[in-house]
Wavefront OBJ file of the C-alpha trace (Angstrom):
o trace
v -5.297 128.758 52.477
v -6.765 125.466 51.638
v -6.259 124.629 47.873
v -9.263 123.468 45.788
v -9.765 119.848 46.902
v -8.911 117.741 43.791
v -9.731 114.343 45.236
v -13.472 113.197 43.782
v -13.423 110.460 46.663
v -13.525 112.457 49.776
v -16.915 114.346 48.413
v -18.697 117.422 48.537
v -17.894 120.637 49.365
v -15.087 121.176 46.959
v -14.626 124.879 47.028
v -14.555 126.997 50.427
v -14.806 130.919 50.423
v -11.650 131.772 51.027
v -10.194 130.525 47.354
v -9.925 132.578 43.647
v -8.213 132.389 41.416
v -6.075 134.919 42.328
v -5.499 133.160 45.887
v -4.276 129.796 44.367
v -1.822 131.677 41.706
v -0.222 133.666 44.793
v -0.226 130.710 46.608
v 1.360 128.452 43.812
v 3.660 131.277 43.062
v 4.874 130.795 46.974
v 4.557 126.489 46.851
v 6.276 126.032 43.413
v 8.219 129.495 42.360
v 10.600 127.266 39.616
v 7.992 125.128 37.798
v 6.982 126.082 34.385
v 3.718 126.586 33.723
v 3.946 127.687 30.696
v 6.328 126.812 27.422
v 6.582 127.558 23.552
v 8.781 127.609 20.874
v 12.022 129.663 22.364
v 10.347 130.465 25.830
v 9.151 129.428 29.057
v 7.221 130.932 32.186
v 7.281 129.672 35.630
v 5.145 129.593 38.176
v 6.684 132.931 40.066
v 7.345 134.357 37.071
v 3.610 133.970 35.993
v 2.701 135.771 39.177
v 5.230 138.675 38.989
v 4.426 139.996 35.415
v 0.874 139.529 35.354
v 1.338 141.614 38.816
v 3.028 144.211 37.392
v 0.774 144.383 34.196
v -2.377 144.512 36.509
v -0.696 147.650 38.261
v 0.134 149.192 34.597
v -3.290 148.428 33.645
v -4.602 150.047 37.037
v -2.519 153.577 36.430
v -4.846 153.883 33.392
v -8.155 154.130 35.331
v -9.627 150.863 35.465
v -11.299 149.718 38.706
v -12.061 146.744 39.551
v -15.804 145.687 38.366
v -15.196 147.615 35.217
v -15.039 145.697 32.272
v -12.262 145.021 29.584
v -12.656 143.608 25.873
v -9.444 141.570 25.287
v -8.786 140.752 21.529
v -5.357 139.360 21.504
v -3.436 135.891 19.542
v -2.662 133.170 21.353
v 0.749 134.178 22.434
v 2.447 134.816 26.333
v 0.688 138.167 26.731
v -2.619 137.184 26.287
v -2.117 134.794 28.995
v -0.643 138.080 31.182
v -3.313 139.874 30.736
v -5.709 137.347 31.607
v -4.164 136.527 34.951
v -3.533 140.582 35.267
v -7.204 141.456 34.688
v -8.602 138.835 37.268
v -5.322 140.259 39.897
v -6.644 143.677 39.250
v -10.835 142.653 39.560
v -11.958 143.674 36.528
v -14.265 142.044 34.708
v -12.468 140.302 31.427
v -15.016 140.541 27.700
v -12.528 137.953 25.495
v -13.240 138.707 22.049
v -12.518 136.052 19.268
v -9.953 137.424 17.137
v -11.877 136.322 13.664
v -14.926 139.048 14.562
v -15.331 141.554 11.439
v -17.819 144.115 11.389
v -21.473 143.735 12.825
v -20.652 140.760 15.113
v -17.767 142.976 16.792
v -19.284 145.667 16.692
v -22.670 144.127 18.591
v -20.266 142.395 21.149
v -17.800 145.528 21.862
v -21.274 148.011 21.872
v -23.105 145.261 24.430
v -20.884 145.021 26.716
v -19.261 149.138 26.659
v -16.138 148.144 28.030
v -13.784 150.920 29.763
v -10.748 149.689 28.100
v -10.095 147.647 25.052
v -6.823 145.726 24.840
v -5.881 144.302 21.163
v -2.872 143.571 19.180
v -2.371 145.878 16.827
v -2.918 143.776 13.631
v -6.800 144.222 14.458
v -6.280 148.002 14.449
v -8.661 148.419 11.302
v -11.231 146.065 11.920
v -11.601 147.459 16.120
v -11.654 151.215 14.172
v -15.391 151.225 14.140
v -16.390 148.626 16.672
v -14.619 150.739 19.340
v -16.576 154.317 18.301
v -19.625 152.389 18.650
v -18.356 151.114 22.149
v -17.417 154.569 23.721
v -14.279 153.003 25.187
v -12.120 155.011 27.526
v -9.582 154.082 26.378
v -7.435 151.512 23.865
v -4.551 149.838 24.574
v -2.532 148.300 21.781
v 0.225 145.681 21.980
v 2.967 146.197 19.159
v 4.707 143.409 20.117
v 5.800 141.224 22.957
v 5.458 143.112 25.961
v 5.549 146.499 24.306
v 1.822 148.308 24.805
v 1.052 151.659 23.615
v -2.460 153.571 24.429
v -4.307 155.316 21.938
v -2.875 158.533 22.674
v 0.661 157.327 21.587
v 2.234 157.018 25.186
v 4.064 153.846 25.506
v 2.612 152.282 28.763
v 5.722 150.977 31.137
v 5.836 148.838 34.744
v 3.682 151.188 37.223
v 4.799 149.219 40.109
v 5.656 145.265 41.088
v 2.017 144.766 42.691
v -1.571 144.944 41.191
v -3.926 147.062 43.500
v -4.964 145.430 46.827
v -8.560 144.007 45.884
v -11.071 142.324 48.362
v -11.723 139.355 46.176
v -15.190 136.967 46.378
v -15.469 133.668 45.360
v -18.759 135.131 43.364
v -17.238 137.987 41.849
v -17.982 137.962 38.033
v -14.890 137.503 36.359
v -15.643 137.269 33.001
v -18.124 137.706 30.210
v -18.258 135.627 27.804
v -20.321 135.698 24.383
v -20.957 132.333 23.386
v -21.359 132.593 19.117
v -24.126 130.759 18.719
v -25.339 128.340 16.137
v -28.944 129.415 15.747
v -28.829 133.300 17.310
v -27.120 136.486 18.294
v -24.728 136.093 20.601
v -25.303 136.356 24.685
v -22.776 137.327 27.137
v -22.481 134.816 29.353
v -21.625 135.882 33.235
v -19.279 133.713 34.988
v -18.077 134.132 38.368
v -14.634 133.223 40.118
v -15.780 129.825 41.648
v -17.203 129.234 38.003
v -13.357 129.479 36.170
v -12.243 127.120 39.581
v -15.117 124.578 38.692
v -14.158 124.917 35.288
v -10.877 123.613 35.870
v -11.622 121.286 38.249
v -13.714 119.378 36.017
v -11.229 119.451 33.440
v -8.668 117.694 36.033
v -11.428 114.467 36.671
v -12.193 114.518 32.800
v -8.543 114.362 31.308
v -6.703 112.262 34.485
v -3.999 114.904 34.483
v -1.173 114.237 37.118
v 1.920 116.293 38.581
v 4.576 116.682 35.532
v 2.025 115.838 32.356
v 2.567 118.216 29.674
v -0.471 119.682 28.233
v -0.616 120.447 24.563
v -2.288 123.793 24.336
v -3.553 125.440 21.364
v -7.521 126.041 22.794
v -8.439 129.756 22.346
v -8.438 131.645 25.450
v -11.250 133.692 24.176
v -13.264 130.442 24.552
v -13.809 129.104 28.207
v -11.913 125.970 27.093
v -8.553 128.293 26.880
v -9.507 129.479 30.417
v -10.404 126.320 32.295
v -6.699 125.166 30.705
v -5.048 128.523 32.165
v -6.545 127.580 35.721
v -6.122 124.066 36.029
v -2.409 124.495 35.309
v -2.380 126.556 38.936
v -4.555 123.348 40.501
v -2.118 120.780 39.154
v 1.992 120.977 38.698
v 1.902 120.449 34.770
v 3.175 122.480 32.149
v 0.942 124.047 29.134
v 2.780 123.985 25.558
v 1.170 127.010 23.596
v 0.982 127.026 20.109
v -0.096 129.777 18.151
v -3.114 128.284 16.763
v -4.713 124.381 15.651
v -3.392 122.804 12.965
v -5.443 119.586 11.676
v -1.627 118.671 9.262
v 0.865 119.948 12.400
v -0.951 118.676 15.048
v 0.859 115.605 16.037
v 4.751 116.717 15.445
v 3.644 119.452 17.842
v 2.711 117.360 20.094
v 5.520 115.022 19.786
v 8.049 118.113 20.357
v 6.285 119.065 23.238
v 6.501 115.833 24.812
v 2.717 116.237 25.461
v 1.258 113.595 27.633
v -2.759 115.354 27.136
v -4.641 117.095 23.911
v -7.814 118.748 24.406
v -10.479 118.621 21.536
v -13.449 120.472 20.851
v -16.282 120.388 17.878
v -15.117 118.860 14.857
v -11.364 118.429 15.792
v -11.129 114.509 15.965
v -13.044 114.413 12.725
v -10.195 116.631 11.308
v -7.435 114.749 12.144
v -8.721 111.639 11.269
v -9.184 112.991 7.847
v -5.287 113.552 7.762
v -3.055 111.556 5.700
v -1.758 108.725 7.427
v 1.471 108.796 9.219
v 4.394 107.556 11.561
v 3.515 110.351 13.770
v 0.042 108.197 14.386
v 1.379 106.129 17.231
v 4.740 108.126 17.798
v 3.478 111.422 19.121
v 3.729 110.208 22.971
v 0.496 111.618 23.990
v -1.766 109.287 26.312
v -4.944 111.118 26.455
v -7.776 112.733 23.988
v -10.223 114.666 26.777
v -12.872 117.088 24.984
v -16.556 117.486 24.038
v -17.947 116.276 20.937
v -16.574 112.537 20.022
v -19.664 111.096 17.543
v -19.695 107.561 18.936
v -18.853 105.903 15.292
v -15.263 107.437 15.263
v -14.587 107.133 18.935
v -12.704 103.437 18.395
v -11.054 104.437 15.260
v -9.451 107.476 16.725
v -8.192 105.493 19.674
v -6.856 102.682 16.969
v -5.385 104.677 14.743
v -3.823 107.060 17.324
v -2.812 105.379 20.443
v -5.270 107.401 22.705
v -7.842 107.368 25.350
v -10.648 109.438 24.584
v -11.994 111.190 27.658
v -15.870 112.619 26.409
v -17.722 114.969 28.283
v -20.543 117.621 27.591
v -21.131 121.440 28.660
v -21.217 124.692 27.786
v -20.045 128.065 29.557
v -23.291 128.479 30.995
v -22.079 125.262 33.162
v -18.562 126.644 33.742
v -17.622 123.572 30.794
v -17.953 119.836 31.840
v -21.365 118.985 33.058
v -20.861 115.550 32.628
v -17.953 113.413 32.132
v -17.340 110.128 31.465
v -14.169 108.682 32.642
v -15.603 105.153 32.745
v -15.035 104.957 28.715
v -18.478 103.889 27.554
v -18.641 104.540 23.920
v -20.811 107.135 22.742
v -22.053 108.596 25.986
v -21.473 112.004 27.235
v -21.152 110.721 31.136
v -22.760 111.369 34.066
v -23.199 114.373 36.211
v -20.152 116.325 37.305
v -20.105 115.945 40.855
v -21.156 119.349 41.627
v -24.557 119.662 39.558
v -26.998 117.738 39.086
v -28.546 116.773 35.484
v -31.869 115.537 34.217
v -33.420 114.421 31.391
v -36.849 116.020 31.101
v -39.950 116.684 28.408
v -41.433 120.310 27.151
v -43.342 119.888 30.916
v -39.819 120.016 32.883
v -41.008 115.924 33.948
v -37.829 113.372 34.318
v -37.790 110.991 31.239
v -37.787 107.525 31.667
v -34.718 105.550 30.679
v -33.622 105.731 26.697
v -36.832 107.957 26.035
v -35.736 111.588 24.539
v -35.921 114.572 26.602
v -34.233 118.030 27.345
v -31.016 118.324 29.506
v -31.195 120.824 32.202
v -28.489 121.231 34.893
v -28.548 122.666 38.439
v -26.163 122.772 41.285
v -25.238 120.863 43.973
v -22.820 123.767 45.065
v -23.330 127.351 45.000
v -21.182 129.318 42.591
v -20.817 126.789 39.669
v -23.780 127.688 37.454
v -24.236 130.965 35.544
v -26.719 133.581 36.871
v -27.462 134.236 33.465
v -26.751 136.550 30.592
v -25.156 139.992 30.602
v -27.278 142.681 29.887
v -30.017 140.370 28.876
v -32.977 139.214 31.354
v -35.388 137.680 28.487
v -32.414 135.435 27.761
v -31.746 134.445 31.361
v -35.745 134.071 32.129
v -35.341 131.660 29.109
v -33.109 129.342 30.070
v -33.058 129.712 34.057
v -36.216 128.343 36.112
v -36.639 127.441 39.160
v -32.528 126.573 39.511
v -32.424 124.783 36.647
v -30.601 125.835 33.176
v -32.121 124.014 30.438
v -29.543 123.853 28.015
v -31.649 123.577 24.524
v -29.722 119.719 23.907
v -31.272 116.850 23.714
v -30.095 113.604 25.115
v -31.096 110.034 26.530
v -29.985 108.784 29.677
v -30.346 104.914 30.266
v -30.954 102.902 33.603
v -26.907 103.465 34.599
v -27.237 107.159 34.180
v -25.185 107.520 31.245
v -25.924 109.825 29.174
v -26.064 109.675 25.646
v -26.129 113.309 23.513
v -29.215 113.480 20.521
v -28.050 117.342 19.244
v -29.714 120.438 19.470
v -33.314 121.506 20.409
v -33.625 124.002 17.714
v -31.576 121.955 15.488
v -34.416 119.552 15.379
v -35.908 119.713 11.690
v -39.508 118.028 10.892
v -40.324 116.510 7.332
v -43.180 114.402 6.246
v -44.576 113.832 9.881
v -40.767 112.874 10.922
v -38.627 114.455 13.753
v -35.078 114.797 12.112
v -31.842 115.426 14.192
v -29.678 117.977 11.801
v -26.627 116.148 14.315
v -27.588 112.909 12.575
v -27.851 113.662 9.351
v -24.772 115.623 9.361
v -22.748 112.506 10.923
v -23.698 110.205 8.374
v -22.230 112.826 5.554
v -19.345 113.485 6.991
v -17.900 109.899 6.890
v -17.781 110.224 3.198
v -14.191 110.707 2.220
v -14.163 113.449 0.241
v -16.723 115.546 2.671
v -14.201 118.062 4.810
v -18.092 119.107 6.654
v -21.434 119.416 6.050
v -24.321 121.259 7.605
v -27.874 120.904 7.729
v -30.624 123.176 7.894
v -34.562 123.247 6.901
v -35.998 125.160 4.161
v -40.099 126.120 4.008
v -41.721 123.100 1.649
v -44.879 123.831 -0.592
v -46.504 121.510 2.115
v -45.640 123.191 5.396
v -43.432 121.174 7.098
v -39.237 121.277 6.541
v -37.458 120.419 3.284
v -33.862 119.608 4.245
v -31.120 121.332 2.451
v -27.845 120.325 2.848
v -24.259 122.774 2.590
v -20.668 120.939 2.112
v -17.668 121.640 2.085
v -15.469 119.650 -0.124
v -12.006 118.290 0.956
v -9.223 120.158 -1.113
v -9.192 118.960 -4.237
v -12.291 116.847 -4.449
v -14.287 117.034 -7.091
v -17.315 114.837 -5.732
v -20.673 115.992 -7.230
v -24.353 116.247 -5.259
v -25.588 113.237 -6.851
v -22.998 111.243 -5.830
v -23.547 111.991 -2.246
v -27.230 111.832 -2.498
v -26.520 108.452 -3.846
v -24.099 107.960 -0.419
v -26.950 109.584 1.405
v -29.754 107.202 0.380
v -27.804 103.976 1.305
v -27.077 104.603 4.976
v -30.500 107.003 5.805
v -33.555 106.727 5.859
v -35.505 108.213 3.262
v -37.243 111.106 5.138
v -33.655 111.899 6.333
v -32.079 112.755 2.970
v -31.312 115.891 1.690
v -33.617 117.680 -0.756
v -31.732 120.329 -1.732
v -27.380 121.022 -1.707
v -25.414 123.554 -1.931
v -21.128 123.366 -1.988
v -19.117 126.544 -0.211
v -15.667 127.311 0.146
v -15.835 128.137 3.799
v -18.102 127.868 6.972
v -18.631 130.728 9.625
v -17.674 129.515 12.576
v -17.827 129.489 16.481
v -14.502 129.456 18.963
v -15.144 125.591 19.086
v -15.215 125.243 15.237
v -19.157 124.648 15.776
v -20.946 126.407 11.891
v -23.141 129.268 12.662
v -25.981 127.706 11.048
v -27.876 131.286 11.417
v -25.156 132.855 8.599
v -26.581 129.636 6.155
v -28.957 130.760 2.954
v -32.163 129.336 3.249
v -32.582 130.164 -0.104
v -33.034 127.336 -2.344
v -32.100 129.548 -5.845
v -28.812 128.995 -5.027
v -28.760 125.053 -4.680
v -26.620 123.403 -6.771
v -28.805 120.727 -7.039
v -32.481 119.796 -5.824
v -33.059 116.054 -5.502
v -36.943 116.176 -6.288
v -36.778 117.406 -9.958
v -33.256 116.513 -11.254
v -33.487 113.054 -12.185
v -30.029 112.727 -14.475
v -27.009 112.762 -12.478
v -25.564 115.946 -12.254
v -27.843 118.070 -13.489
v -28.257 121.633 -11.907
v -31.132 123.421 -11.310
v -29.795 126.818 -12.130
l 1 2 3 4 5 6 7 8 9 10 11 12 13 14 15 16 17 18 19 20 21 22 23 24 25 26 27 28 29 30 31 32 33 34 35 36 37 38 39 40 41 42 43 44 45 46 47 48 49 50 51 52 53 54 55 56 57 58 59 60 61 62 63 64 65 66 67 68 69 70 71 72 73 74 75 76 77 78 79 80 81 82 83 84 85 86 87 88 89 90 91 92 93 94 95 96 97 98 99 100 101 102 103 104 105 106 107 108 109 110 111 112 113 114 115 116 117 118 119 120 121 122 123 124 125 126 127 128 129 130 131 132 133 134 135 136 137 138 139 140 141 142 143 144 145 146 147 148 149 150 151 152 153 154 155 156 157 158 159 160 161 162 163 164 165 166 167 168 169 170 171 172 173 174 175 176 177 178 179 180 181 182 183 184 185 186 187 188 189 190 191 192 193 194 195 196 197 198 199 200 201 202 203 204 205 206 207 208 209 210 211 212 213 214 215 216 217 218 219 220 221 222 223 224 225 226 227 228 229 230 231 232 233 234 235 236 237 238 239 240 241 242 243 244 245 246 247 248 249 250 251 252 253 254 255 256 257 258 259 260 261 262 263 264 265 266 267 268 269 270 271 272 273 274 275 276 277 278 279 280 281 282 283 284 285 286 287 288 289 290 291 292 293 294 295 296 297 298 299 300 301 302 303 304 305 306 307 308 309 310 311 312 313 314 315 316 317 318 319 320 321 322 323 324 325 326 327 328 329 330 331 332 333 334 335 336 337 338 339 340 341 342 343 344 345 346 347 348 349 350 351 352 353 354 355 356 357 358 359 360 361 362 363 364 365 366 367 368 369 370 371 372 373 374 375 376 377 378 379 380 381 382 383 384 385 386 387 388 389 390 391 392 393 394 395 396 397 398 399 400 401 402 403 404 405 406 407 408 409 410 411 412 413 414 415 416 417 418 419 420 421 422 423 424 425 426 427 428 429 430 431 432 433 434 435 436 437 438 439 440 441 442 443 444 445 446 447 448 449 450 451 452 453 454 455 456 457 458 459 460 461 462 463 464 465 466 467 468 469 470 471 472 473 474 475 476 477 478 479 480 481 482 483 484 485 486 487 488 489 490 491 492 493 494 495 496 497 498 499 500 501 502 503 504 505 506 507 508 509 510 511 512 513 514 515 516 517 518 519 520 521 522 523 524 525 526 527 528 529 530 531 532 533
């Protein structure tokens, strides 16, 4: 079998019908049996070792009932059996529903009852939260892990080895593989379908993104309930490096794990850089070893002082699952752009008519593909969705973006998140940037509130650093030197906490647009301070 080609030189095709996933891991398990693939604190994996277990947990799986098409909600930690599973699930052809392990009530309960999977695997920590969510489903059946390696169904039976081998399956490069609900910003979520080329692409984008090479070490904390964790789990069959899983991200242990790792790569997604830039400063800063920053979302004013402070090359790109990730990269380092088109699709910038923009003039980006396979066929369970945002081969992804006479792309924020006050298109994105330089702003989000004049009021949410104290008119005195004045903020409001996405994107759609609860409203409070409750 003919690996995925990795080399962006020698061109299109770059995937043949004869490779999955589940091809390249028996075939890595047969080219490189003693590399790890996978390490953490006390343990490693190897590349045979990878293919035995999740073998023999795909045949355990099997002798419960499940078939391959049927479909299985996975809400595990990010620990060496969630990466079994995930390998055993695609070895046995079942369809894999990751569910983020910080779902409570309505939101798993939607997710588990849309997609009415046959089995339900889940550590059993999330025992009393899955209690209801799972009724609603109708699963078959539940299988709980008590604790490394040791599963028990929910009849009580301990569930053993049922053989070395998972079931033989007649694999397809378009097989669906997984479905994956994307929490959205603005909506309910939509199960995203993605098929076994897709999770390839995935990875192979990731490879030309982050310049990984035979032996790099890959620092790997990314959710595998997100299709960042999965495009990491695949491209470490592609390439000979080894993935360093840590339980979870941690903005104040980030770099001494990645110095103990002897990580060469980090991955970042939303609001990570801006996180770890708001750390204290250091030694780790330049003594963490790491070579490469590769990721989505890298605002173009902290790009240089990320690299500065921490030794780095940032590696920016843009996506979304609906794209199998990457889109675009840009491995040519220009400063604030998103890329160009992943080899594999094409991307335009285009107006409400579906017409190309002209260079640096606003416009939607859609993506279609150059390759069969590599783009989503749209949304589980959900054909007003997909007739949405699929037409005529295109997915128009809802972002908005300028692309300039190179083809590099520069990102503008969301469609919906576009806001409009006094006559004035407003990018929430913007806004939000400008706030969240101020030193004692952790994040901020922006949404619009109904005026007495029918347009948008803007009303503005932060959260505070940990142990800040700065008030609303001091950052609406912040605000008003570095926007302009149809830009600032009407109304704020402080919170403890955000809801959040996989990505650590806020679910603006969980936000009050209820302006009784401001702390402060910019129009009528004139002396600093003052409330209007």
């Amino acid at each position: 079998m003919a690996l995925v080609k990795l080399n962006r030189e020698s061109g299109p095709p770059y995937f043949t019908d004869d490779e999955t996933v589940s091809s390249l891991l028996e075939a890595i398990a047969r080219a490189r049996p003693d590399h790890v693939y996978l390490r953490w604190d006390g343990g490693k994996l190897t590349c045979a070792g990878l293919e035995q277990e999740s073998g023999r947990l795909a045949a355990s799986i099997a002798s419960l009932g499940v078939k391959p098409g049927e479909r299985v909600a996975v809400m595990l930690g990010h620990h060496l059996d969630h990466v079994l599973v995930f390998f055993a699930l695609i070895r046995l052809g079942a369809v894999l529903v990751p569910v983020n392990t910080a779902l409570r009530g309505p939101s798993l309960s939607y997710q588990l009852g849309h997609s009415q999977p046959a089995l339900v695997i889940a550590d059993r920590e999330f025992a009393e939260v899955l209690d209801e969510p799972v009724a609603t489903a109708r699963a078959a059946r539940v299988l709980w892990r008590d604790g490394p390696g040791d599963f028990t169904g929910n009849d009580g039976v301990k569930v053993g080895p049922a053989g070395d081998h998972p079931p033989e399956v007649a694999f397809r490069w378009d097989d669906l593989r997984i479905i994956l609900y994307t929490s959205g910003t603005t909506g309910a979520p939509k199960g995203v379908q993605m098929s076994d080329r897709m999770l390839l692409a995935s990875a192979l984008g990731s490879i030309w993104i982050s310049g990984v090479e035979p032996g790099d070490i890959l620092h790997f904390w990314d959710p595998i309930y997100h299709v960042f964790g999965a495009e990491v789990l695949v491209l470490a069959l592609m390439v000979p490096v080894t993935l360093y899983m840590v339980p979870r991200f941690s903005a104040s242990h980030f770099w001494q794990q990645v110095k103990e790792a002897g990580a060469s790569h980090l991955h970042y997604v939303g609001g990570v850089l801006q996180m770890l830039l708001k750390q204290p400063e250091s030694p780790l800063d330049k003594t963490h070893g790491a070579r490469t920053a590769w990721g989505g979302g890298c605002p173009a004013d902290i790009w240089t002082p990320f690299e500065e402070r921490f030794g780095v090359t940032v590696r920016e790109g843009y996506g979304m699952t609906e794209t199998c990730s990457f889109s675009t990269i840009n491995t040519e380092g220009r400063r604030g752009s998103i890329g160009k088109a992943v080899d594999y699709f094409k991307v335009q910038i285009v107006d409400d008519e579906g017409k190309p923009c002209p260079p640096g003039v606003a416009g939607e980006i859609r993506v279609a593909e150059r390759e069969p396979g590599v783009l989503t066929v749209g949304y589980f369970g959900n054909p007003e969705a997909t007739s949405d945002a699929l037409h005529d081969g295109w997915l128009y992804t809802g972002d908005l973006a300028t692309m300039d006479a190179d083809g590099f792309i520069r990102f503008h924020g969301r469609k919906k998140d576009s806001l409009r006050r006094r006559g004035e298109n407003i990018s929430a994105w913007e806004v939000e940037r400008v706030l969240n330089d101020h030193p004692e702003v952790a994040e901020c989000a922006l949404i619009g509130v109904k005026s007495d004049v029918g347009d948008d009021d803007l009303k503005l949410f932060v959260r505070r650093n940990e142990g800040s104290r700065v008030t609303a008119s001091e950052l609406l005195e912040w605000s008003r030197e570095r926007l302009p004045k149809f830009q600032v903020p009407r109304f704020w409001a402080f919170l403890d906490e955000f809801r959040k996405t996989p990505t650590q994107r806020i679910q603006k759609q969980f936000l009050s647009t209820n302006i009784e609860d401001c702390d402060f409203d910019a129009e009528i409070t004139k002396a600093p301070g003052r409330k209007i409750k």
